[in-house]
C-alpha positions in Angstrom: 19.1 0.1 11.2 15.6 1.0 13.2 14.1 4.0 12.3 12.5 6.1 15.4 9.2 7.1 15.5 8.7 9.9 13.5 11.1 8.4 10.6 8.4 5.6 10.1 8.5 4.9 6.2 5.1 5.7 4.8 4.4 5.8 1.0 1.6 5.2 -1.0 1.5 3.2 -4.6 -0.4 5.0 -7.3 -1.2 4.0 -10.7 -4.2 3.4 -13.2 -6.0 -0.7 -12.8 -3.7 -2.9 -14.7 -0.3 -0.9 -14.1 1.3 -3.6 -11.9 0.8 -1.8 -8.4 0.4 -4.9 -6.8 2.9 -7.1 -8.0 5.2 -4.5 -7.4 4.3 -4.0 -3.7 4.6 -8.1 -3.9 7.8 -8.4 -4.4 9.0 -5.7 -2.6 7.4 -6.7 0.6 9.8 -9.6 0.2 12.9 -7.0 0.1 11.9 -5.1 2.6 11.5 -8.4 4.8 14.8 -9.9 4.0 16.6 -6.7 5.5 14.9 -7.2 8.8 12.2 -4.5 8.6 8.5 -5.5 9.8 6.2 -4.3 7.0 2.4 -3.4 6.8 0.0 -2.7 4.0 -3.1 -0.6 3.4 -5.3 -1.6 0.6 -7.4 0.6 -0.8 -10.2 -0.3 -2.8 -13.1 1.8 -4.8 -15.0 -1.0 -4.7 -17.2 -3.3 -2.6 -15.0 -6.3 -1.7 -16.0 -9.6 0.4 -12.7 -10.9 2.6 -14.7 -14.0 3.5 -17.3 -16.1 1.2 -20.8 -16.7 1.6 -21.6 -19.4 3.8 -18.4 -18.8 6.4 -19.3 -18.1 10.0 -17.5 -14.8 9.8 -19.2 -13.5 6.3 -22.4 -14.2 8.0 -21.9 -12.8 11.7 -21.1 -9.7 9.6 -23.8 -10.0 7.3 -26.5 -10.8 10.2 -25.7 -7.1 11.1 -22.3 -6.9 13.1 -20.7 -4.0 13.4 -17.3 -5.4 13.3 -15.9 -9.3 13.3 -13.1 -10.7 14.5 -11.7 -14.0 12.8 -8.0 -15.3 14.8 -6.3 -18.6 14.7 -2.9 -19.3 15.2 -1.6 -18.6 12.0 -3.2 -15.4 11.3 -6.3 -13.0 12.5 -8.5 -10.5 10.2 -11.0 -7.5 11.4 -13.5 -7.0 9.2 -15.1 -3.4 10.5 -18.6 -1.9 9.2 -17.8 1.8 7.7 -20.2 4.6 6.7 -17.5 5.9 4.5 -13.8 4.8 3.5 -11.5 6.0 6.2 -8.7 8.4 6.2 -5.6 6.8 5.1 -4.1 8.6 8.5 -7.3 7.0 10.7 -6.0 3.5 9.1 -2.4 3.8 10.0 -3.6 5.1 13.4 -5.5 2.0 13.6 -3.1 -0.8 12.6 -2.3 -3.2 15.4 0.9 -2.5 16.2 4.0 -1.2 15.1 5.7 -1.1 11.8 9.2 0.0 10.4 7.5 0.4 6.5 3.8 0.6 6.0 3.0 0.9 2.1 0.1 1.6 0.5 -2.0 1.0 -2.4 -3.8 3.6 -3.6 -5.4 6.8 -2.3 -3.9 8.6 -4.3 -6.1 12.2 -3.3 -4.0 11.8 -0.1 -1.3 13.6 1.3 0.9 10.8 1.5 4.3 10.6 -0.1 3.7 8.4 -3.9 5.3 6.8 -6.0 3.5 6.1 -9.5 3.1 3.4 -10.8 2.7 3.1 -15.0 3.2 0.6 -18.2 3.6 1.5 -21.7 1.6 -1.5 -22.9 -1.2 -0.2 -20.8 -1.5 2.9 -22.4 -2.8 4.9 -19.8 0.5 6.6 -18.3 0.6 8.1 -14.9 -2.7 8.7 -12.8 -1.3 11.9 -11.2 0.5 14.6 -12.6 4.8 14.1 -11.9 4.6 17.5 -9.8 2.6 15.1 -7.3 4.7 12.0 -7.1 8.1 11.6 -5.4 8.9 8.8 -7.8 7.3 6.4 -10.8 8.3 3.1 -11.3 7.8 2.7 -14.8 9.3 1.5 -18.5 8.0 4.5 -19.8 10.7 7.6 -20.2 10.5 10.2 -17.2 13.2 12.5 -16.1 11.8 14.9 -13.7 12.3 13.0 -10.7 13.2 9.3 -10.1 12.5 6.5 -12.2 13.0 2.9 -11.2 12.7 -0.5 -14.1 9.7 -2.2 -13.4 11.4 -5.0 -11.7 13.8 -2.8 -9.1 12.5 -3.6 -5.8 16.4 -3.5 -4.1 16.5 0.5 -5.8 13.0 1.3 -4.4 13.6 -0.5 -1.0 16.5 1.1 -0.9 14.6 4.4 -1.6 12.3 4.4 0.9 14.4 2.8 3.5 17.1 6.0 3.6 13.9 8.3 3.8 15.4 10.4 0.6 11.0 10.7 0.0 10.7 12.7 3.0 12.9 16.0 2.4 
């Protein structure tokens, strides 16, 4: 199954520090791959982050003044860009090199995107957005307003996105 277009998957994970966001998107990157879709990820972080360490050619190209660095090898390749301002989640789809069946995304929550939340009782902290605002929580806690996957149900979420039941 190839989606066209305008059926691209695109939902964003949403959920207090702590909740398990990224372990969840972990594992179900790995789903999502082992049904033959070609995945991407947008990160977003509220705070400064460093993707290379001091004393690497391309932390100090970038900290010598560059506007943007490259770094490529065979393997893998990286673009580290200088911003005034965190983009638009819509300006970084735009801008990812190439084409994907299923981008997710963690975070940006204030966006218009399609979210699923992401909670755990032992955190104590619940939902970061009200349930009127999500499409679905992934969660031990109990919810019934809209969907509710277990923690650990990445086949039910891949599942989830992949038929596009998000998008009506």
């Amino acid at each position: 199954m190839r989606f066209i277009d305008h059926q691209k998957r695109i939902i964003s994970f949403v959920g207090f520090s702590g909740s398990g966001k990224t372990t969840f998107i972990e594992q179900l990157i790995k789903v999502i791959k082992q049904r033959g879709f070609s995945v991407a990820v947008i990160k977003h972080d509220a705070h400064k982050f460093e993707m290379d360490h001091e004393g690497k050619d391309s932390y100090r190209f970038y900290h010598a003044g560059s506007d943007l660095v490259a770094i490529c090898s065979a393997e893998k390749s990286a673009i580290i860009k200088r911003n005034d301002e965190c983009p638009d989640v819509h300006e970084m789809i735009d801008s990812l090199p190439g084409d994907y069946d299923v981008v997710l995304v963690e975070g940006y929550r204030m966006s218009d995107l399609p979210k699923i939340g992401v909670s755990r009782k032992e955190t104590g902290k619940g939902l970061s957005l009200p349930l009127a605002e999500l499409c679905a929580v992934v969660s031990d806690e109990e919810i019934t307003e809209i969907p509710v996957f277990a923690l650990d149900a990445y086949e039910e979420v891949a599942e989830f996105i992949l038929s596009g039941e998000y998008l009506s």
